[in-house]
C-alpha positions as CSV (number, residue, x, y, z in Angstrom):
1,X,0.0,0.0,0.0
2,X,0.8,3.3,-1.3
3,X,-0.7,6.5,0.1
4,X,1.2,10.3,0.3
5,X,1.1,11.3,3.4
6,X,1.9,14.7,4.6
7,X,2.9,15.7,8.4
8,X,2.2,19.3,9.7
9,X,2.9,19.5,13.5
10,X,0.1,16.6,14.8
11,X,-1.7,17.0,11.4
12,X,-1.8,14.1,9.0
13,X,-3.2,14.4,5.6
14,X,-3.6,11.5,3.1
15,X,-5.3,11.8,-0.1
16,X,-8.6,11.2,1.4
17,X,-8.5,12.1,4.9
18,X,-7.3,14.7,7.3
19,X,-6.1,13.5,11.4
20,X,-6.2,16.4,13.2
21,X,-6.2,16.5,17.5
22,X,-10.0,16.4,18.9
23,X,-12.0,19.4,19.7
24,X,-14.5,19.8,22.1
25,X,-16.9,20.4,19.6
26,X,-16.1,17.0,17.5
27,X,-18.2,15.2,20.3
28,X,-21.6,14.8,18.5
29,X,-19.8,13.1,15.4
30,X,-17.9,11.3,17.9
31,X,-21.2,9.6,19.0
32,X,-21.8,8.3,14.9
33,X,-18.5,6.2,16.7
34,X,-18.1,5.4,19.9
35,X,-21.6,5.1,20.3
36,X,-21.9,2.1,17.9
37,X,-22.2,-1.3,19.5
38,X,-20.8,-2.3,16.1
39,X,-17.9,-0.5,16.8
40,X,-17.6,-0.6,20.9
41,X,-17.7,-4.0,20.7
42,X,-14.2,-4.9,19.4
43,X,-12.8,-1.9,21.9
44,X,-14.1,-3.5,24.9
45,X,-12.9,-3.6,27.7
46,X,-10.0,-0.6,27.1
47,X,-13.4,1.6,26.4
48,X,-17.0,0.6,26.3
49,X,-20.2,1.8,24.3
50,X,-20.7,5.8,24.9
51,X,-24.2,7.3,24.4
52,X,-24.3,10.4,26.2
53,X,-23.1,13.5,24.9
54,X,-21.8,14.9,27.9
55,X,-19.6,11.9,28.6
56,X,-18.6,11.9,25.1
57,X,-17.4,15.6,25.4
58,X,-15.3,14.7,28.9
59,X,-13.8,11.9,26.3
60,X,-13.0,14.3,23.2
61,X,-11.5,17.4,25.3
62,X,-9.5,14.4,27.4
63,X,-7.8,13.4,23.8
64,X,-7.2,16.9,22.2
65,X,-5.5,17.8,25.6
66,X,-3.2,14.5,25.3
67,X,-1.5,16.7,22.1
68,X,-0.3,19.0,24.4
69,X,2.1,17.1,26.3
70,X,5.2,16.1,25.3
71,X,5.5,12.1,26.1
72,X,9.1,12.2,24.5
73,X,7.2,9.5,21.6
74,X,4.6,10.2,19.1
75,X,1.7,9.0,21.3
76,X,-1.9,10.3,20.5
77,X,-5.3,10.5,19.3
78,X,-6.7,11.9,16.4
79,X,-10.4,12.5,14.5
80,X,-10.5,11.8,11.0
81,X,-12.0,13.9,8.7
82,X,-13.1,13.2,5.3
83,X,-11.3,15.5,3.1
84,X,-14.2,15.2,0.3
85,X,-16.9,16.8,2.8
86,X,-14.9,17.7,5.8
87,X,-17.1,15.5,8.2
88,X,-15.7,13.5,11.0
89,X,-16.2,10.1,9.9
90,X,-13.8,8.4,12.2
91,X,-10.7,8.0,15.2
92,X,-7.2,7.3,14.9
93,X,-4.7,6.5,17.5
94,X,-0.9,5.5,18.5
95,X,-1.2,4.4,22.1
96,X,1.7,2.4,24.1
97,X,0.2,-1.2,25.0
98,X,0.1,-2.1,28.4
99,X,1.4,-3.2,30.5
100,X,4.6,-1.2,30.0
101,X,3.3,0.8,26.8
102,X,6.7,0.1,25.2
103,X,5.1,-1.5,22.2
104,X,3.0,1.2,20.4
105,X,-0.2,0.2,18.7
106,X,-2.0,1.1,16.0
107,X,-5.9,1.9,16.1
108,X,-8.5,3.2,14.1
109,X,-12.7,3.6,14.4
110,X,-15.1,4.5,12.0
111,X,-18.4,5.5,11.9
112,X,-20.4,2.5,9.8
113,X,-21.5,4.7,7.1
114,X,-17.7,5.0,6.1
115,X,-17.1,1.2,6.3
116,X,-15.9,-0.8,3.5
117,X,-14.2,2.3,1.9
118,X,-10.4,1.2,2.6
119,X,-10.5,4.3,4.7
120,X,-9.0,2.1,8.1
121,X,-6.0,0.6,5.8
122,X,-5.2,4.7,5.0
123,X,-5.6,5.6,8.6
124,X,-3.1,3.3,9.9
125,X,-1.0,3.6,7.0
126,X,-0.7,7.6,7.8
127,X,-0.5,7.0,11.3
128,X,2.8,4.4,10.9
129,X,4.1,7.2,8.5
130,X,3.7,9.3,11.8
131,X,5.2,6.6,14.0
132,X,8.3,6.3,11.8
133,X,8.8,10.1,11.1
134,X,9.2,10.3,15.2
135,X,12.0,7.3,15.1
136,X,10.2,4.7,15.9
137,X,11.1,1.1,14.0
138,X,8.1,-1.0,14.6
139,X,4.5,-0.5,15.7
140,X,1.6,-3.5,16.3
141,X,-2.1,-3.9,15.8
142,X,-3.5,-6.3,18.0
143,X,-6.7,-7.9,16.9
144,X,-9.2,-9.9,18.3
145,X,-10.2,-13.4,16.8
146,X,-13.2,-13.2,14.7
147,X,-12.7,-9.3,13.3
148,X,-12.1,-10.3,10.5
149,X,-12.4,-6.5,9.3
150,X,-9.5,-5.7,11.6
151,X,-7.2,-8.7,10.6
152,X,-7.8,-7.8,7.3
153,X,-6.9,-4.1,7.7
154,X,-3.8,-4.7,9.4
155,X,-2.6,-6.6,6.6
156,X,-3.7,-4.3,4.0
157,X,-1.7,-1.9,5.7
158,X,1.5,-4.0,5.6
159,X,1.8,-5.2,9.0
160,X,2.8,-9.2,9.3
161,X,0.9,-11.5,11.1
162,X,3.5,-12.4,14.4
163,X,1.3,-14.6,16.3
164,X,-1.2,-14.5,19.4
165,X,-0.8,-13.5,22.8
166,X,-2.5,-12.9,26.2
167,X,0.4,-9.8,27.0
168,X,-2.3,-6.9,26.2
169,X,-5.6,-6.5,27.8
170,X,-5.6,-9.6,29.4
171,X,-7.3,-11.0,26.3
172,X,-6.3,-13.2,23.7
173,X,-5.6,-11.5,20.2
174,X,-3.8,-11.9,17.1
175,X,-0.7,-9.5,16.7
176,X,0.6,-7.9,13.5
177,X,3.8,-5.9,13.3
178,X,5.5,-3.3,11.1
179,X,8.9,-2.1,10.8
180,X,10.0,1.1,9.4
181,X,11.9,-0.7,6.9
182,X,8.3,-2.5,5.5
183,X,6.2,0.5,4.9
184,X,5.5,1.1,1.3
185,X,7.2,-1.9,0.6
186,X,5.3,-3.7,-2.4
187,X,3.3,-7.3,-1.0
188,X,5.0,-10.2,-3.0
């Protein structure tokens, strides 16, 4: 997979989409998310369902804030936006796993009226160019058995299959890796 990506501060622009820190206001969009049990359902139990707008806004003003400190590694979450109608169609982020949060991981939401768009495969993709630009060599998606979806997207973006573990969450999940050295690099 192939995308340009361009970096401006904590801005990421691909083709399609724009990650940008939350806002305060980005809360009702956030509920076409989060509120999902679609989506909730796979994020469980780092973060459950939301359905109340004023939790929602705690949530989004929490994660813009996070932008503003300096973790020394390029930790964060994001909104998408789709470039083509500026609307906040989904969530991005590079989080440290537990429990030492030395492996960074990969993560991306959408709202299901921007499913089955490849938009999730161009989220992560951006998001390792992000990881890498900040010197990191590797960064992991960890998937639960049965999202198919997500196993699916992690591979589209590159990342190799590395096996299954019990290490984060206390749950098991598949694990997909990529190093800075694989990104861009053409699937055989």
């Amino acid at each position: 997979m192939s995308h340009q990506v361009t970096i401006d501060g904590t801005t990421i622009q691909t083709g399609r989409l724009r990650l940008r820190p939350w806002r305060a206001d980005d809360a009702v969009a956030a509920l076409t998310i989060y509120g999902e049990a679609d989506v909730a359902r796979w994020l469980a139990p780092a973060m459950g369902r939301i359905d109340e707008p004023g939790q929602m806004r705690s949530i989004v003003e929490r994660w813009g804030a996070e932008h503003e400190v300096d973790t020394g590694r390029p930790t964060g979450r994001w909104a998408i936006d789709d470039l083509a109608d500026g609307e906040l169609i989904g969530s991005g982020q590079i989080l440290g796993l537990p429990p030492e949060g030395e492996d960074l991981e990969l993560g991306y939401q959408f709202a299901p009226s921007a499913w089955g768009r490849g938009l999730g495969s161009e989220a992560g993709h951006a998001l390792a160019h992000y990881a890498f630009s900040h010197d990191e060599e590797e960064v992991f998606a960890v998937v639960r058995p049965g999202n198919d979806h997500g196993i699916r997207t992690a591979r589209e973006i590159g990342m190799e299959w590395v096996g299954e573990t019990t290490k984060y969450y206390d749950l098991k999940l598949q694990v997909f890796r990529l190093r800075r050295g694989d990104l861009d690099v053409p699937n055989p």
